[in-house]
C-alpha positions in Angstrom: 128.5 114.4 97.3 125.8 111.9 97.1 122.9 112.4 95.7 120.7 109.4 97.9 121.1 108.8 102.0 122.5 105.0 102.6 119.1 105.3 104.4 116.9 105.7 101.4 119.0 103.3 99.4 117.4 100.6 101.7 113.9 101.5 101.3 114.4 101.3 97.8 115.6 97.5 98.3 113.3 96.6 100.6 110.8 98.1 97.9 111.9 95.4 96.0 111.6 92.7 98.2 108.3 93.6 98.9 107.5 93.8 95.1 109.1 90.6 94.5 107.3 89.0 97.4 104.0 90.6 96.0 102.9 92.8 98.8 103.9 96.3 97.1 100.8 97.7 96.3 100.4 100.6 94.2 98.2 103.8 95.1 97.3 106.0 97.7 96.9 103.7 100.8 98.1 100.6 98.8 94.6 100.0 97.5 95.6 99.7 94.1 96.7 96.6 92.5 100.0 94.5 93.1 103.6 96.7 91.5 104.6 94.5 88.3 107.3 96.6 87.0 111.1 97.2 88.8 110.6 100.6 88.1 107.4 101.6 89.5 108.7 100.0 92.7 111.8 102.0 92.8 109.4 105.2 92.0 107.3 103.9 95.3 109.7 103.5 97.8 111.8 107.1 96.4 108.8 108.5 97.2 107.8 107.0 100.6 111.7 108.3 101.2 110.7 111.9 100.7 107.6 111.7 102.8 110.1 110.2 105.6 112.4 113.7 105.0 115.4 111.6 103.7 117.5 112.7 101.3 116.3 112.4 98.2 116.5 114.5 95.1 113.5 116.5 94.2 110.8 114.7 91.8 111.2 115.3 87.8 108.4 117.1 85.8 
């Protein structure tokens, strides 16, 4: 069984187009400052996946 949707798997590299590009901003709203770090983009678009109800594994505490 697999753990991300094929669905979600694209947001998270079109996260990284966008990060590469420079237009991934961090922050509610995107008003914070431009993503520098391949995580923190991954962590953004996992979490924009969720908010769309794809499947995506529950955040870590």
């Amino acid at each position: 069984m697999a753990k991300y949707s094929k669905s979600a798997s694209k947001d998270v590299k079109s996260a990284l187009h966008r990060k590469k590009k420079g237009t991934l901003k961090s922050g509610k709203g995107g008003k914070g400052g431009t993503v520098k770090s391949r995580k923190q983009a991954i962590a953004i678009a996992l979490s924009e996946a969720r908010k769309k109800g794809k499947k995506v594994p529950t955040k870590k505490k």
